[in-house]
Each structure stands twice: as C-alpha cells, then as structure tokens.
C-alpha positions as CSV (number, residue, x, y, z in Angstrom):
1,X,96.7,84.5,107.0
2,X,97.0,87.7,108.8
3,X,98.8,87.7,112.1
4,X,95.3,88.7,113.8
5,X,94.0,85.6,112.7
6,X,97.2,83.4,113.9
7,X,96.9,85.0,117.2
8,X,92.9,84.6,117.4
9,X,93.5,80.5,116.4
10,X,96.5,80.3,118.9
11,X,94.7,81.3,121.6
12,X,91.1,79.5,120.6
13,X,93.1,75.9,119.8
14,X,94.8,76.4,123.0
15,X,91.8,76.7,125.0
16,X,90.0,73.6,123.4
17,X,93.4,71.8,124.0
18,X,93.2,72.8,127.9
19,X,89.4,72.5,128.1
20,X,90.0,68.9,126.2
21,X,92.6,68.0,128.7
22,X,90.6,69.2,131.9
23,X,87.6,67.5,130.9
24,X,89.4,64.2,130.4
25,X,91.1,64.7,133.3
26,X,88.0,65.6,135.5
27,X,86.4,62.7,134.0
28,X,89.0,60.2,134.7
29,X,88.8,60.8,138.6
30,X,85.1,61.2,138.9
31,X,84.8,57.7,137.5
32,X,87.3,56.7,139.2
33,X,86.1,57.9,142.1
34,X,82.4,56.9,141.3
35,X,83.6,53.3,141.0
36,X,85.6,53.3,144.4
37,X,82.5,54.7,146.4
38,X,80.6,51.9,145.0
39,X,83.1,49.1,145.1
40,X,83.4,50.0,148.5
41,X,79.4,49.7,149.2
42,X,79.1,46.4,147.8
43,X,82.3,45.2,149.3
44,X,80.4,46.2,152.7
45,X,77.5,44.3,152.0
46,X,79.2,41.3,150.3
47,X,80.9,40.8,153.9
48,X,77.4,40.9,156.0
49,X,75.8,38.7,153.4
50,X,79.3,36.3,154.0
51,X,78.9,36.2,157.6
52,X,75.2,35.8,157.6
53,X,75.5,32.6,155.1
54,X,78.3,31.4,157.2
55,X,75.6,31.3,160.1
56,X,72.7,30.2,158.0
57,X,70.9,33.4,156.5
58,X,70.7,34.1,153.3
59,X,69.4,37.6,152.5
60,X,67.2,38.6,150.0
61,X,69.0,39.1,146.8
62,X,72.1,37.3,147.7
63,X,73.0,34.7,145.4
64,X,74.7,31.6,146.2
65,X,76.6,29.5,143.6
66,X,75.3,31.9,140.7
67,X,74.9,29.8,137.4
68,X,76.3,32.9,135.8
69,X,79.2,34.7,137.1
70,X,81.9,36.9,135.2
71,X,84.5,35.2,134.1
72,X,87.1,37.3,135.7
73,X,85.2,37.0,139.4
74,X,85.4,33.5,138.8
75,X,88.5,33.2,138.5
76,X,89.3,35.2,141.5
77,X,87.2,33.2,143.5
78,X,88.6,30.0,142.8
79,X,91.7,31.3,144.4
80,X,90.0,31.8,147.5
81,X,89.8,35.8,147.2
82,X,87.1,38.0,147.6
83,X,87.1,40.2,144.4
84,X,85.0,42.8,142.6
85,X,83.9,43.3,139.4
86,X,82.4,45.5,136.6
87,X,80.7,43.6,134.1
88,X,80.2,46.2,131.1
89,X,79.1,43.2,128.6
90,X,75.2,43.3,128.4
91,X,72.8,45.6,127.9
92,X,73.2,47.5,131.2
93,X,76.8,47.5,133.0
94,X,76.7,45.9,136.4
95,X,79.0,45.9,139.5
96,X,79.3,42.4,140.9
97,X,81.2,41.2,144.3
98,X,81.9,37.6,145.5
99,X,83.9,35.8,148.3
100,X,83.7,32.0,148.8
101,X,82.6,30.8,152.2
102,X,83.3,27.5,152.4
103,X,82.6,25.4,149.6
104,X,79.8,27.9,148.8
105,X,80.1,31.1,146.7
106,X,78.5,33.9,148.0
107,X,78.0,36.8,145.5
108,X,75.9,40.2,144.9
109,X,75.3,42.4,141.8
110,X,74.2,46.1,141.5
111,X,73.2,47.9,138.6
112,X,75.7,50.5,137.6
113,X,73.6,52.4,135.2
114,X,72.9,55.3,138.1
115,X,76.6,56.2,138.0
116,X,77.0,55.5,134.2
117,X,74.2,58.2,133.3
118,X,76.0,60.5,136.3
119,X,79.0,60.9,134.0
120,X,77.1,61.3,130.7
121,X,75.3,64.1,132.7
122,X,78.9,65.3,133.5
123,X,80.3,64.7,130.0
124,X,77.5,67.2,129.1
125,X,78.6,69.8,131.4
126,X,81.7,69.4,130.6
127,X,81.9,69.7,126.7
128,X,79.6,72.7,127.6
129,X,81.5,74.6,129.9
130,X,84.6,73.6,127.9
131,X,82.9,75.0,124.4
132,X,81.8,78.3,126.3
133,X,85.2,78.5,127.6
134,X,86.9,78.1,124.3
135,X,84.5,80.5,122.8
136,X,85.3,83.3,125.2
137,X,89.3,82.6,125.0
138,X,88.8,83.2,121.2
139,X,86.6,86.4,121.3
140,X,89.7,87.7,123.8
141,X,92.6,86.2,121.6
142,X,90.7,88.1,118.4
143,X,90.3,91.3,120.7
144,X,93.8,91.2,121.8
145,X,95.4,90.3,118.6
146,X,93.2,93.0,116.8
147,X,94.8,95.7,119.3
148,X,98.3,94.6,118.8
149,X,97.7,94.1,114.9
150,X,96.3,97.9,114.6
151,X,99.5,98.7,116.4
152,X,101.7,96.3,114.3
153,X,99.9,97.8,111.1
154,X,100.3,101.5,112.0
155,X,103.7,100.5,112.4
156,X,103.8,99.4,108.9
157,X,102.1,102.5,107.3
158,X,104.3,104.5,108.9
159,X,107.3,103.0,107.9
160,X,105.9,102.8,104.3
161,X,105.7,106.4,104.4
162,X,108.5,107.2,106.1
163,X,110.2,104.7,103.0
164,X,108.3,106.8,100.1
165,X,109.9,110.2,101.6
166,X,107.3,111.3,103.9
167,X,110.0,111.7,106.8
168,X,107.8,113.8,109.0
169,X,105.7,110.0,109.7
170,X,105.7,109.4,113.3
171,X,104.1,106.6,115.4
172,X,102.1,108.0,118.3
173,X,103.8,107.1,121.4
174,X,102.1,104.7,123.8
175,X,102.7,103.7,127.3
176,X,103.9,100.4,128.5
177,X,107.3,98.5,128.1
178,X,106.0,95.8,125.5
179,X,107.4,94.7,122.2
180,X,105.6,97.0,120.5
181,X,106.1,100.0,122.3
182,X,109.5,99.3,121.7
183,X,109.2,98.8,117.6
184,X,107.3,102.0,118.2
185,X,110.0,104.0,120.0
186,X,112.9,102.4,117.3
187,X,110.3,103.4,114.1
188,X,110.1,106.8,115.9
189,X,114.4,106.8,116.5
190,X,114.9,105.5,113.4
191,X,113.0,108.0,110.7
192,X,114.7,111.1,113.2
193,X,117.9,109.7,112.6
194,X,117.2,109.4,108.9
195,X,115.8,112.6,108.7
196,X,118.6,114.6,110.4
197,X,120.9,112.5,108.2
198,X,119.1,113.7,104.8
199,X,118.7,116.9,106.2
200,X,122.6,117.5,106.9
201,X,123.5,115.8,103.0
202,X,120.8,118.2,101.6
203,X,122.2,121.5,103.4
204,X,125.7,120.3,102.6
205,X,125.0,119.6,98.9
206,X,123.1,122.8,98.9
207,X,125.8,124.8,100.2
208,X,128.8,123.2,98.1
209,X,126.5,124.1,94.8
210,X,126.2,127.8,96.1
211,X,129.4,128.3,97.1
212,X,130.7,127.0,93.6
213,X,128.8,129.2,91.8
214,X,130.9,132.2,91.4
215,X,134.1,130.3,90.9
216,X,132.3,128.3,88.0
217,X,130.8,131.2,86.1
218,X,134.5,133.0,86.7
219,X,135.4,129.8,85.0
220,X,132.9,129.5,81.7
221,X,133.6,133.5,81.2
222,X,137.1,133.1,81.0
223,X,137.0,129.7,79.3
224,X,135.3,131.6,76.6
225,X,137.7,134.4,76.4
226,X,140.4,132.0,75.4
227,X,141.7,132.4,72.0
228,X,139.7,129.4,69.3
229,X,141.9,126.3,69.4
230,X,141.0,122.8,70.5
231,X,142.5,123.5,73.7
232,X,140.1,126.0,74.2
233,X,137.3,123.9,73.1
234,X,138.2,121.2,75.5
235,X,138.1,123.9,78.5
236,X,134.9,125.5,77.3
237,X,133.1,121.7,77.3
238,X,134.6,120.9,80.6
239,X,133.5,123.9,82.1
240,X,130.1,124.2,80.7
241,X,129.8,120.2,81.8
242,X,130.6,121.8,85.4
243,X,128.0,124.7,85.1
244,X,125.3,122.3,84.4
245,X,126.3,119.7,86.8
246,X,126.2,122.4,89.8
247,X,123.2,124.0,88.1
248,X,121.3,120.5,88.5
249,X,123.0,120.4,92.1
250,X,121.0,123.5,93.2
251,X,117.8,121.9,91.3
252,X,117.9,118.5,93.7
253,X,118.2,120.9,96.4
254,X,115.5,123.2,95.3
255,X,113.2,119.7,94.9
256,X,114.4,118.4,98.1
257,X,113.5,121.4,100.1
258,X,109.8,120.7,99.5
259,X,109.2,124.4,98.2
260,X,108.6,124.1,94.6
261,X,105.2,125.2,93.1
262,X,103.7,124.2,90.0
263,X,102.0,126.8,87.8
264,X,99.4,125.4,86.0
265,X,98.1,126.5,82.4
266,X,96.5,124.0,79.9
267,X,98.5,122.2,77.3
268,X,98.5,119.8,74.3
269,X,100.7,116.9,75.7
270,X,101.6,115.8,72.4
271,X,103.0,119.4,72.1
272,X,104.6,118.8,74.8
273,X,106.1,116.1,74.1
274,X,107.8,117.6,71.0
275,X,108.9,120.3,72.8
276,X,110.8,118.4,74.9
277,X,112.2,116.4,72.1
278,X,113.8,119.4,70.5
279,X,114.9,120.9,73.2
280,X,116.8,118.2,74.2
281,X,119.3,118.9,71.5
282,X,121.6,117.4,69.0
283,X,122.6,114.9,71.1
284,X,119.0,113.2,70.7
285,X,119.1,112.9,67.0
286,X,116.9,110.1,66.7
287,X,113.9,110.4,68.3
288,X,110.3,108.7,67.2
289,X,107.3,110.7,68.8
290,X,104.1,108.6,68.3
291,X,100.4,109.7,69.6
292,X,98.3,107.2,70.1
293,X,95.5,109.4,72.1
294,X,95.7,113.7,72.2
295,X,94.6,115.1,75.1
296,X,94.8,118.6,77.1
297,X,96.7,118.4,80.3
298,X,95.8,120.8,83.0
299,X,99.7,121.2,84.2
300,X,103.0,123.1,84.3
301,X,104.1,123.2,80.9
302,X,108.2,124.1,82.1
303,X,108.0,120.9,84.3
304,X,106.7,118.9,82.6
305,X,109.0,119.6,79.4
306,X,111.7,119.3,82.4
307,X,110.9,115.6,83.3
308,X,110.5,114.5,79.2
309,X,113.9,116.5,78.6
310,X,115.4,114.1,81.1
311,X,114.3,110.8,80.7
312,X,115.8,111.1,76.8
313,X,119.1,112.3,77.3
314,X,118.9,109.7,80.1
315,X,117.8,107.2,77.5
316,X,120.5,108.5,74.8
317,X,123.0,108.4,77.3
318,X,122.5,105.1,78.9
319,X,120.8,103.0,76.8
320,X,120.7,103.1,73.0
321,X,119.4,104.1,69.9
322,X,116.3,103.9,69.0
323,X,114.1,106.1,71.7
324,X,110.3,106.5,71.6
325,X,108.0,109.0,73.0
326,X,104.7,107.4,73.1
327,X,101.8,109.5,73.9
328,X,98.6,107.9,74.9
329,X,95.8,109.6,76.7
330,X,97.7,111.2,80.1
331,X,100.4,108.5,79.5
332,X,103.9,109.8,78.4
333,X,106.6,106.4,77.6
334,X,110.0,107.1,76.7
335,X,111.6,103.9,75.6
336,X,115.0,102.9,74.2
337,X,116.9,99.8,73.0
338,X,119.5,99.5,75.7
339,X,120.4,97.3,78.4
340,X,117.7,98.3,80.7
341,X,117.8,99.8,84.0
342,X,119.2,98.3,87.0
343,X,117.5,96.3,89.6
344,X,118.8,98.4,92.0
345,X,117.1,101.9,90.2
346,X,113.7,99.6,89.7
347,X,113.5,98.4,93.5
348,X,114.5,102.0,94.9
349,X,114.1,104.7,92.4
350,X,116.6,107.4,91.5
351,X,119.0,108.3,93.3
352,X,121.5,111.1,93.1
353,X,125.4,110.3,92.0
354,X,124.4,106.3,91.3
355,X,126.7,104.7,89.8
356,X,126.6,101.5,87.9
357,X,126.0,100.1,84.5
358,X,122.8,100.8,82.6
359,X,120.3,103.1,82.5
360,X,119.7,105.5,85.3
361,X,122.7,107.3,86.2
362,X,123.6,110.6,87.4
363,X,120.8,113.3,88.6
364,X,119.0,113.6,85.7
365,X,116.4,110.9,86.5
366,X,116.6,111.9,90.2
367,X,115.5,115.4,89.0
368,X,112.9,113.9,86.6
369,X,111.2,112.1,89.5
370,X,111.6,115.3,91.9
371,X,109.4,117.6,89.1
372,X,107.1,114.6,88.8
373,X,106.4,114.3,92.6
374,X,105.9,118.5,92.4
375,X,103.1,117.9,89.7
376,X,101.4,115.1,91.2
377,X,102.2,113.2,88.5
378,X,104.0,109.6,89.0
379,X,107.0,108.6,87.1
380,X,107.8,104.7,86.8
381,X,110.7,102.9,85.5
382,X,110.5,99.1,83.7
383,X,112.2,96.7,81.8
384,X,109.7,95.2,79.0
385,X,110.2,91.8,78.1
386,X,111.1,92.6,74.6
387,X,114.1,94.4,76.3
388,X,115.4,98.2,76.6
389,X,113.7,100.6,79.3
390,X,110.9,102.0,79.4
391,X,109.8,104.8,81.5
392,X,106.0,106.4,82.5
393,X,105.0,109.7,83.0
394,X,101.4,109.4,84.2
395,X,99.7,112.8,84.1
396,X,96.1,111.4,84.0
397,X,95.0,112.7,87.3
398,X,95.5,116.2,85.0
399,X,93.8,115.5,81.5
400,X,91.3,118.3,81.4
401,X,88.2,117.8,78.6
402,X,88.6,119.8,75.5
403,X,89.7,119.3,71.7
404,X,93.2,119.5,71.5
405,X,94.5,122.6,69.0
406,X,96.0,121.8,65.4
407,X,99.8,121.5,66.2
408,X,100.7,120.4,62.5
C-alpha cells in the first residue's frame, strides 16, 4: 500500500470515526431531550387530572385504577410517588405517568411513536450528512496525499538518479517550511555536497596521474637501460606495473569527466570477443570462447574489446581457472570458477582502489563499467548458484541485422 493510499484511508476512517461519534452524540441528547419535553407535558397534565379527581372530575382519557399498568410505575406508585414511564414493550412505545390520590390511582398514557419516527427521521439525516461528510474528507485526504506523494516520489527519482551518477539531479525548490520542503532542500544539499566532493577526488586523481607521468616513463626508459639480470627484471616489472596503473588512473579520469565519445563501425561480436581474448595475453591461458548466437553489433570496436579485456584479467586475477566467454545474441558472459564477487561490488558496483577478497578489485572493473556506460551498453555483475562470477555485457540495444562474415 502506497503512502497515497494510507493517507487517503487515514483521513476517510477518521472522518467516519468523527461523523460516527457526532451522530451518536447528537442523537443521544435529542432523545434525551425529546423524552424530557414530553415527560414534562404529561407530568403537567397528570397534576390537573390529580387535582380534578381529588375534587370529583375525571377527564376524558384519564384512567383510574388502570387494570394494566407497567410494572415499574407500579411499583413507584405504591410508594406513594408520582413517577413516569416509557413503556417500549408492545407494538408501539408509550409514555405513561401516575400519582396516587388517595386510595385511587390516577394515571395517563401518550403515544410516543411521534417522537420515535422524529429520531428515525434524524438518524436518516444524520448517517447522510455523516456519509457526504466522510466522502468529501476522503476526496481531500486523496488530493492532499496525491500532492505530497508526487513530491515524496520526485524526491525519490531524484535521489535514484542522483545514486546511479547522475549528480546534476536537482529537486525543484518549493515554497513553504514543511517536511518536505525540507527533504527537498537536504536532497538538493546533499547531491552538491557529493558532487563537489567527487569533483575535488576526480581533479586530484587526475592531477596526481599527470603529474606522475614524466617521472614514470623517466623510470621504464631507464629501467630498461639496465644491464640483463634479475635485478633488472624485477625493476622493469615494477615499473611497467606502475606505467599501467597511472595509465588506467588517467583512463577513470578521462571516463569520469563525461567526455568520451564512442565511434561506431559494425562488428562481428564473436570476433570481438576473440580479440579480446588474445589480447589479453599470456596471463589468460585458458580461456573457452563459446557462441551460442552470431550477430553484428553496431558499436565501438576499441571499447568494446576494452571492457571484455577487463573483465578476464579481472576474472584470472580474482577468481580462478576455468573462464568462459559466452556469446549469445547481444549478450557477452565472462565467467570463472572462483569465489565470486563480493556483496559489496554486487550491491554498489565498482569502485576504484576496493579492496577485499574476491572478485572485483582494483580499476579494471571500474574502467570496464566506465566504457560500458560510454556505449550505452550495461554491464552487470552475479554470483550463479552453481558458484564462480559471472559478468554481462549487454549490447543488444546495438545488434544491427545482417549475416555475420566467416571469421574461421
């Protein structure tokens, strides 16, 4: 149940409860009332029909010594007090009234059925006005709660956004001093905070890649001047490691900068796939590519081969032999045998420098999902059940009809 819809009942149940309680409560001292005007009446009357026996006339429709007398009156009588009461036991309720007068009983009786219909009538207006009322307090609940749940819900959308990257997502500012307009104004605070944030890590990352630059190719061309040795070796590796760490620094930049431009040209993505396989190196030795559907993808080829490059040294480096390419339709899966990835990496996505056990270290699937989002392809991470990690490259947006060329 949408909060729209708990608002709209809130409001609706609590005017049936007040229109419930106001009729009752109306009803309760009109009856009351009703009954006192006429107990009152018949009280008067009861008194001149006393004093009028007392002197020997009896009035028409005064009974003396009834056969039949309520209980209760009779009672009350025998005590010597004059009494009244309502007799609601046959057909039609009456009122009756009786005082003794000497050894006589005096006593009258009036229909009460005048007063009786006189509240049905008002039980009718009642439920009615109470019903309209109730009706018209639920079309303003639902109007109200469908304003604040528009605001509540662009609230949301923004945030999702602002949660997916988008940090340029703003609520529009309202006016007034209500909850709302202040969960707008801390939405609003919030994503310019988080943006000037990522904004000052992306210029400082930036600018530590590009001033490291010269040092680090200083470094690799003297690394490789060194006379051969194992000594040398181990400088050259640790220096070309630092070259391609930097070089992948300045890529997450480049990505995050938003200024990246695919160019397109139409591919085999089996092709592709191999391409990536092999150029992934001798570190991938073992690496299974499987098509289940060809197709021709409408894409940039370099990206693309970028992204598949990734996700299996990620695979080989973090999980374990043996890795799949699976190529079906626009669908790219790159599996392996490892532990999986982490919660973490499949709750948040990459993210640069994570560390951790498992799959999805480092910035190679952070760069992986940066060309994806430049394609307008989308990259998702899973565990199977059967175990390992699997992850998607989902070009299908970018299939293009055609027969695929003879690769073999």
């Amino acid at each position: 149940m949408g909060l729209r819809t708990k608002i709209g009942v809130a409001i609706t149940a609590t005017a049936a409860l007040v229109a419930v309680l106001m009729g009752l409560l109306v009803h309760a001292r009109t009856a009351e009332g009703q009954l006192s005007t006429a107990v009152d009446a018949l009280d008067q009357r009861l008194r001149s029909a006393a004093e009028d026996h007392a002197a020997g006339l009896d009035r028409p429709r005064v009974m003396i010594n009834p056969a039949r007398l309520p209980e209760p009156l009779r009672k009350a009588v025998a005590k010597g007090r004059r009494a009244t009461y309502l007799d609601r036991s046959g057909p039609e309720p009456e009122l009756w009234a009786a005082t003794p007068v000497g050894t006589d009983v005096v006593a009258l009786k009036h229909s009460y059925r005048r007063q009786v219909r006189a509240m049905e009538d008002l039980d009718e207006v009642l439920w009615l006005a109470g019903g309209v009322g109730t009706a018209f307090a639920g079309l303003v609940g639902v109007a109200l709660a469908t304003v604040v749940g528009r605001r509540l819900t662009a609230a949301a959308r923004t945030t999702e956004r602002i949660a997916e990257g988008d940090l340029s997502a703003r609520l529009a500012p309202r006016g007034g001093k209500d909850e709302v307009a202040r969960l707008t104004h801390a939405v609003n605070t919030m994503a310019d905070a988080l943006a000037a944030r990522l904004q000052a890590e992306r210029e400082v990352t930036a600018n530590i890649a590009h001033e490291l630059r010269t040092p680090v190719a200083g470094l690799v061309a003297a690394a490789d001047l060194l006379p051969p040795g194992r000594p040398a070796e181990l400088v050259r590796d640790r220096s070309h490691r630092v070259r391609a760490l930097m070089e992948d620094v300045l890529e997450v930049a480049r990505l995050d900068a938003d200024t990246e431009r695919p160019e397109t040209d139409v591919r085999s993505l089996a092709e592709l796939a191999r391409r990536a396989v092999r150029a992934a190196g001798p570190a991938t030795p073992a690496v299974t590519v499987t098509v289940l559907r060809e197709c021709l993808v409408e894409t940039d080829p370099r990206r693309v081969e970028r992204v598949l490059v990734n996700l299996v040294t990620n695979a080989f480096r973090h999980g374990a032999a043996p890795v799949t390419v699976e190529v079906d339709g626009g669908l790219v899966r790159v599996r392996d045998s490892g532990p999986g990835f982490p919660a973490g990496l499949l709750t948040g996505g990459p993210q640069r420098f994570r560390s951790g056990s498992g799959s999805g270290l480092g910035l190679g699937l952070t760069i992986a999902a940066g060309q994806a989002r430049v394609l307008g392809a989308r990259l998702t991470f899973a565990n199977p059940p059967e175990g390992g990690a699997e992850a998607t490259l989902d070009l299908s947006d970018a299939v293009r009809d055609g027969e695929p060329p003879d690769t073999a």
